[in-house]
N, C-alpha and C positions, 0 to 999 in steps of 0.2 A: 287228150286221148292218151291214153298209155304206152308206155314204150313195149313192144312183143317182143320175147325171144323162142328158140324152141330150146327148151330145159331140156339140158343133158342129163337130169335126173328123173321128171316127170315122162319124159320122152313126147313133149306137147307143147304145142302153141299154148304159152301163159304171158300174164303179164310180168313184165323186166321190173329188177331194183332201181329206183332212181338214181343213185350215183353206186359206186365205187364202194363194198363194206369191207372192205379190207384194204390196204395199202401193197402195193408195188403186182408186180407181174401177175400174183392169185388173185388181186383183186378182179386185176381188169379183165381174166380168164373168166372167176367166178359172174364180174356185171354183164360179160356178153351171153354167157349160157347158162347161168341158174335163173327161177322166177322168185317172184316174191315168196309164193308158196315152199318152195325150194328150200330156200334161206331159211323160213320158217322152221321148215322141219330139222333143218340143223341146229338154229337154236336150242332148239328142243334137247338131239340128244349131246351139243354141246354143254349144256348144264347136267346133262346126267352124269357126263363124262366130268366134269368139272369135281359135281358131288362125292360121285363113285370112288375116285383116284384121290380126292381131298385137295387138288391142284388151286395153285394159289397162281391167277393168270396176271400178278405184275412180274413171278418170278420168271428169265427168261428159258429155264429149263420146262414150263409148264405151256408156257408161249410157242416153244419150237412141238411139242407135242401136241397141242391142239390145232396146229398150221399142221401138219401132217396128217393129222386126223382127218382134219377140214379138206383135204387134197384127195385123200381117201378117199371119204363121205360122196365128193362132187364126180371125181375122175380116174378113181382108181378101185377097189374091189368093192369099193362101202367101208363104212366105220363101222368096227365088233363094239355091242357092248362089253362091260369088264364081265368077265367070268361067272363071277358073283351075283351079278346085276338080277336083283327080280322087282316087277314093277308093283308097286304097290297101292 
């Protein structure tokens, strides 16, 4: 049976990530209160952001920008897309 949490994003009983998708203190915030669906959706606009910006994620300046992002996205106002951003 799936592990529940209630998404701090969906605002709903969903189903939890199986472990840990990130390392140290964001992770283990993000595996108690995002759902799989949740993650999901960040994925999403983490590669847009990725795209958008041209961010190359082994550099560690692109790395601390997408952890703040991802902090945003989960627990803070929401992640903008860039300015420019039209979906296409």
């Amino acid at each position: 049976m799936p592990r529940k949490v209630h998404c701090i994003l969906l605002k709903a009983e969903a189903d939890g990530l199986d472990r840990p998708p990130y390392p140290g203190e964001l992770g283990k915030r993000i595996f108690e209160n995002v759902s799989k669906q949740a993650w999901q959706q960040w994925l999403g606009h983490q590669t847009m952001l990725i795209n958008e910006y041209r961010l190359t994620p082994i550099e560690p300046k692109s790395r601390k920008f997408l952890e703040e992002e991802m902090q945003k996205f989960f627990f803070g106002e929401g992640s903008e897309k860039p300015p420019d951003f039209k979906a296409g």
